[in-house]
N, C-alpha and C positions, 0 to 999 in steps of 0.2 A: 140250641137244644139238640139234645141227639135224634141223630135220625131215626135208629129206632125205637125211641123212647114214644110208649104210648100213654105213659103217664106223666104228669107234671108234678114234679112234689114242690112243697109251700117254699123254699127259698126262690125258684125259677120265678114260679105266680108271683111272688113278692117283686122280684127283678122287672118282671113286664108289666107293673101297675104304677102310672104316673102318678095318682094320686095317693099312695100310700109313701112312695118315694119323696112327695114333697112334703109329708108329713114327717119325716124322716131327718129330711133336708135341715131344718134349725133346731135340730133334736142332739143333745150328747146319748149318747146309746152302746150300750155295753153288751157282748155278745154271749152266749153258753154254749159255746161248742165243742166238738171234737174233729179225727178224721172223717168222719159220713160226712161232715156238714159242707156239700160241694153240690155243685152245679152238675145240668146233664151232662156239661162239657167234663167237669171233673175241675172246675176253679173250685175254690174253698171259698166259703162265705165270706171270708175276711175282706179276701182280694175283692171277691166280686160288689160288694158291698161297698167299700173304697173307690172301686170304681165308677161306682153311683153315685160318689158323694157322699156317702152318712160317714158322720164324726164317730170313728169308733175308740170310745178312751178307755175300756176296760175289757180284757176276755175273764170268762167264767170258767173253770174244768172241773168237768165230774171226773169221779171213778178214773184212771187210768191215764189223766190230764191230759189240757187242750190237746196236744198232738199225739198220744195214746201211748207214750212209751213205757211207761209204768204195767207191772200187771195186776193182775188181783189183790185185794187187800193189800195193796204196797202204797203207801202213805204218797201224795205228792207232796213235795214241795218246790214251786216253780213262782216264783216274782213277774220274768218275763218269757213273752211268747217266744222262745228261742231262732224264730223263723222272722216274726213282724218285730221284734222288738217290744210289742204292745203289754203293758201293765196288764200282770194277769194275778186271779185270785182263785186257789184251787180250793174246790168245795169236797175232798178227801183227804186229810191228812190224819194226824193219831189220834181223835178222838171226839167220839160223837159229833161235839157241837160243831167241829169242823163242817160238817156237812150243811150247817143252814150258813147262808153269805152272811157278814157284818155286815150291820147297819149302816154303817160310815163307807161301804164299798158301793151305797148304794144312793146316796143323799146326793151326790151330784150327776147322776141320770138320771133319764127320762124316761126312757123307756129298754128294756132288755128283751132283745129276741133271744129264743131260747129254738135251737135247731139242730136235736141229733136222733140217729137211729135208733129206733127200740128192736128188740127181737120180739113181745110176744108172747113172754114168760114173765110171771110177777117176781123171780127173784132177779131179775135184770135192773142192775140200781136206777140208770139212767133217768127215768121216766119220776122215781121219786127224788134226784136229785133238778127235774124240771117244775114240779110241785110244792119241793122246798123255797126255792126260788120266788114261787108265786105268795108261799106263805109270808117270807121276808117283805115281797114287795108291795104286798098290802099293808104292813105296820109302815112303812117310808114311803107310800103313795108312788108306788113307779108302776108304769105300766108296762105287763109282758104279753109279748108277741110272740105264740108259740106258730111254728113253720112244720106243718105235717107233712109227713111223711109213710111209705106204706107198711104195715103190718106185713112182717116178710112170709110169715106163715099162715096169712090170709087172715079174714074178719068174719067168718061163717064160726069157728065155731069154738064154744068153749068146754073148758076139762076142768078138772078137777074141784077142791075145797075152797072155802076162802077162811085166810089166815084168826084165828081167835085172838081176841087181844092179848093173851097174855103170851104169844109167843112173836108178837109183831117186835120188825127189826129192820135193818135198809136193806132185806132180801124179799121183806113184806113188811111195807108198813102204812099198807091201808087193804081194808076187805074186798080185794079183787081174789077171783080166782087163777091158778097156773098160768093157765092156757088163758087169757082173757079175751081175747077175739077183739081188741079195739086197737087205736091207731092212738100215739102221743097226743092228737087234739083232744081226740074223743076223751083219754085220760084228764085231762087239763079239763073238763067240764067237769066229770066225775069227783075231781077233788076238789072243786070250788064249791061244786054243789053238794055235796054228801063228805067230803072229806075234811072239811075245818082248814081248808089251804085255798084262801079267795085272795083275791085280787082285783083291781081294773086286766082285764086280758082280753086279746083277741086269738081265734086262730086263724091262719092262712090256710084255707083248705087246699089241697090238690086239686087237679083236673084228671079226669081219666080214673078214678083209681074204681076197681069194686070190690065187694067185698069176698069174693070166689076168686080175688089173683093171690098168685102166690109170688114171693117179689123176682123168680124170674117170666112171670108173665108180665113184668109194669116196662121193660125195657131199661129200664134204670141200672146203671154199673154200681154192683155190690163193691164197696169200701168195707171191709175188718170193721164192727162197730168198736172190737177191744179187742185183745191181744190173742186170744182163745176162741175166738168167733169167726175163723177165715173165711166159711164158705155159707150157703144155705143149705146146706149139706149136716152144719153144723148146726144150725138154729133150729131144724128142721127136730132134730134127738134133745135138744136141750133144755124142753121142760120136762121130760123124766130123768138125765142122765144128770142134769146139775146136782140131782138128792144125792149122788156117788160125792158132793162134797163134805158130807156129813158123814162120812166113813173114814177108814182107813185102808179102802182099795184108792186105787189110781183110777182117776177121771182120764188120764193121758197129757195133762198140763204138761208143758215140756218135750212135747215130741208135735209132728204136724199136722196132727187127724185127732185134737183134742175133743172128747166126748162120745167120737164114733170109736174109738179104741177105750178099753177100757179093762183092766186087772190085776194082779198081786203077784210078788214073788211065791206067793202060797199057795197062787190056784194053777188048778190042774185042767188045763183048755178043753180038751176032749171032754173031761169030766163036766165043766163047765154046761159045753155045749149040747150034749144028750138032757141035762137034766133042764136047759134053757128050750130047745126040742119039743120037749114034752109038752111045752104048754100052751104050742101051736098060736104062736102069735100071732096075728093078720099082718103085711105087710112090712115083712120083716124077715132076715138071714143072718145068722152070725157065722163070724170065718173065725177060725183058731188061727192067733196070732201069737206071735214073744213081741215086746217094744219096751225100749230103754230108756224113759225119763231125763231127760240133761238137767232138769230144775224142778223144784217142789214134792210132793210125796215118790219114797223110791227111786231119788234124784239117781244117776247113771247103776242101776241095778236093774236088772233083767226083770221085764215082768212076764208070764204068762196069760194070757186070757184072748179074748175076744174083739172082732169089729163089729160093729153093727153096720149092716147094708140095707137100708130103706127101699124096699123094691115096689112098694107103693104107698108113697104118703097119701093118698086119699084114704087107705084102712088102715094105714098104722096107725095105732096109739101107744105116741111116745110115753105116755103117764105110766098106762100098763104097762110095757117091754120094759123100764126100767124097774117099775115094781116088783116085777118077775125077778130080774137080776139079783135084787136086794135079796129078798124072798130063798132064791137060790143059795146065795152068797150064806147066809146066819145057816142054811142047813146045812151044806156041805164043808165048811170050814169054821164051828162053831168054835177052835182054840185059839182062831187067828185072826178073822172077819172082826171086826171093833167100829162102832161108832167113835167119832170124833169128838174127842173131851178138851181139845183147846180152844180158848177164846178161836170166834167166829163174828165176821163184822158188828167188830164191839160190843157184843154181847158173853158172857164169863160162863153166866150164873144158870143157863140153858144148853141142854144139847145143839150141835149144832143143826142135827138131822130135824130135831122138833122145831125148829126157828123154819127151817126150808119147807116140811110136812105142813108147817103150821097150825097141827091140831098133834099132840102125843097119842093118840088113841090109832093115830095109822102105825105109827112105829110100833107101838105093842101088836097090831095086826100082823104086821112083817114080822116079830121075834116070835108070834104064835104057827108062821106060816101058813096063812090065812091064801085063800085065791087071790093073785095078784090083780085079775079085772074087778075082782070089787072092794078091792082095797081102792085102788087105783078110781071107781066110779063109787064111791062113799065121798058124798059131798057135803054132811054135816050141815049145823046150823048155819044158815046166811047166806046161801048160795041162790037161795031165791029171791030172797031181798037183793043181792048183786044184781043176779039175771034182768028185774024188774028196774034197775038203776039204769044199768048198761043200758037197757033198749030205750031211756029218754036223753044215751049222752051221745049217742050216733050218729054220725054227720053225713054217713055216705050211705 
């Protein structure tokens, strides 16, 4: 364990329990991970797990597969774990149903630990491709073993709407809010109970964790959960600045400050920033920046715009500051600024901003230029029902 680590997350605890190990011991067991999935020391599950002994015959990969080299919506296709050799089955490839396991990947295990990073944000796939999981493995009677891990933006407190069904999608596809303030276990209760995704399951809870740390108070070495998530830096802006994927500004995908950098060959930085100024966000600075995209929207073309500098996440709110942006964005550049009208995790027939907003009645609020804090705290039907869910699936 590391030494400065003052928390223990659930593959460690699992590692230190003889008796779960020897349950393990004449068990075939099939894994879901990614890169997070390591030890204090920084072993990968796989290894460390092998070296306990458990028969691993099968890996799982969500979203950006097992070893994350893929990026956003970029289909996997990988047979084996390019590192173990180990038979693996990617739960992202072209289309939809790719995302629940086959039934036959499933019928000779026994049990599936399911162990990777969330950020914190409901449009973060992971957490519904550990759910999916759970739903398969209840029609095939296997049991999953989800390994928590911390809520890197802490477990105090929650933001936003929760998604309406007809805009639910794998950026939201169960009634959580944004910002949902729980941990992967806590999730994994939530859908078994209220969600229609039951199983046999257990979680492996942490030691140490509370729900006022932010994940560099846990000691724990941050691992990239995916290719655009480097820092806590990043996860920190990422349940407001992810909406910038429903546009046709630049998020900054392709350059190394994706999220905190952010805007278009069309905007005019200064311009930007007076009218972003104006509306006196809490805990919060933008710097006029240019940054040039190597891949995805405005791939090596100049953009102008803004950083975002958190200068205290305890009053920033990421929900508003990005709403703001939007809000700005549709006034000052109303010939150029465009929502995003390409298919969006597999979904055609929907905007993609309305699939991420998950209610259309905030985007009309942003094309009315409506105040971004109550756009931004307009939490619509079912948010009370969440709230009241949440506080019975809470482990810490």
């Amino acid at each position: 364990m590391s030494n400065s680590a003052i928390v223990k997350n659930g593959l460690d605890v699992l590692l230190a329990d003889t008796e779960r190990l020897r349950t393990l011991a004449g068990a075939n067991v099939g894994l879901l991970v990614n890169p997070t999935s390591v030890t204090l020391d920084l072993v990968h599950a796989v290894d460390a797990l092998q070296a306990a002994g458990v028969n691993i015959v099968r890996l799982f990969g969500p979203e950006h597969g097992v070893r994350g080299e893929a990026q956003d919506m970029e289909a996997v296709d990988e047979n084996y774990d390019p590192i173990t050799g180990i038979p693996t089955v990617s739960l992202y490839g072209h289309e939809f149903e790719s995302l629940l396991p086959p039934h036959d990947t499933l019928q000779d295990i026994d049990i599936v630990i399911a162990d990777i990073q969330d950020v914190g944000a409901r449009y973060y796939t992971y957490v519904y491709t550990i759910g999916l999981m759970m739903k398969r493995a209840g029609e095939t009677d296997t049991k999953v073993w989800v390994l928590d891990r911390p809520n890197p933006i802490g477990g105090l407190l929650v933001e936003g709407n929760v998604v309406r069904p007809e805009y639910e999608s794998f950026v939201g596809m169960q009634p959580i809010a944004v910002r949902h303030g729980m941990t992967a276990g806590e999730l994994a209760h939530f859908f078994d109970r209220f969600g229609g995704w039951s199983c046999e399951f257990e979680v492996i809870k942490m030691e140490g964790w509370r729900r006022d740390m932010w994940f560099d108070d846990t000691g724990i070495p941050w691992v990239l959960p995916s290719p655009n998530m480097p820092t806590l830096d990043t996860a920190t802006v990422y349940p407001g600045q992810c909406l910038l994927e429903g546009t046709n500004a630049s998020e900054a995908r392709g350059t190394t400050r994706p999220f905190e950098l952010f805007g278009a060959p069309y905007v005019d930085a200064m311009e930007l920033k007076a009218e972003l100024d104006a509306f006196e966000l809490p805990g919060v600075i933008f710097r006029p920046v240019s940054f040039r995209p190597k891949f995805q929207k405005h791939a090596n073309t100049t953009c102008a715009g803004l950083q975002m500098h958190v200068t205290d996440r305890e009053k920033f709110h990421s929900l508003g500051a990005s709403m703001a942006i939007l809000v700005a964005m549709f006034k000052l550049y109303p010939s150029d600024f465009r929502w995003r009208v390409e298919a969006y995790e597999f979904v055609a027939d929907r905007l993609a901003i309305d699939l991420l907003l998950g209610d259309a009645i905030l985007r009309k609020a942003i094309e009315d230029g409506e105040d971004p804090m109550e756009i931004a705290t307009t939490v619509g039907g079912g948010r009370e029902e969440f709230d009241a869910r949440r506080k019975e699936c809470l482990l810490y």
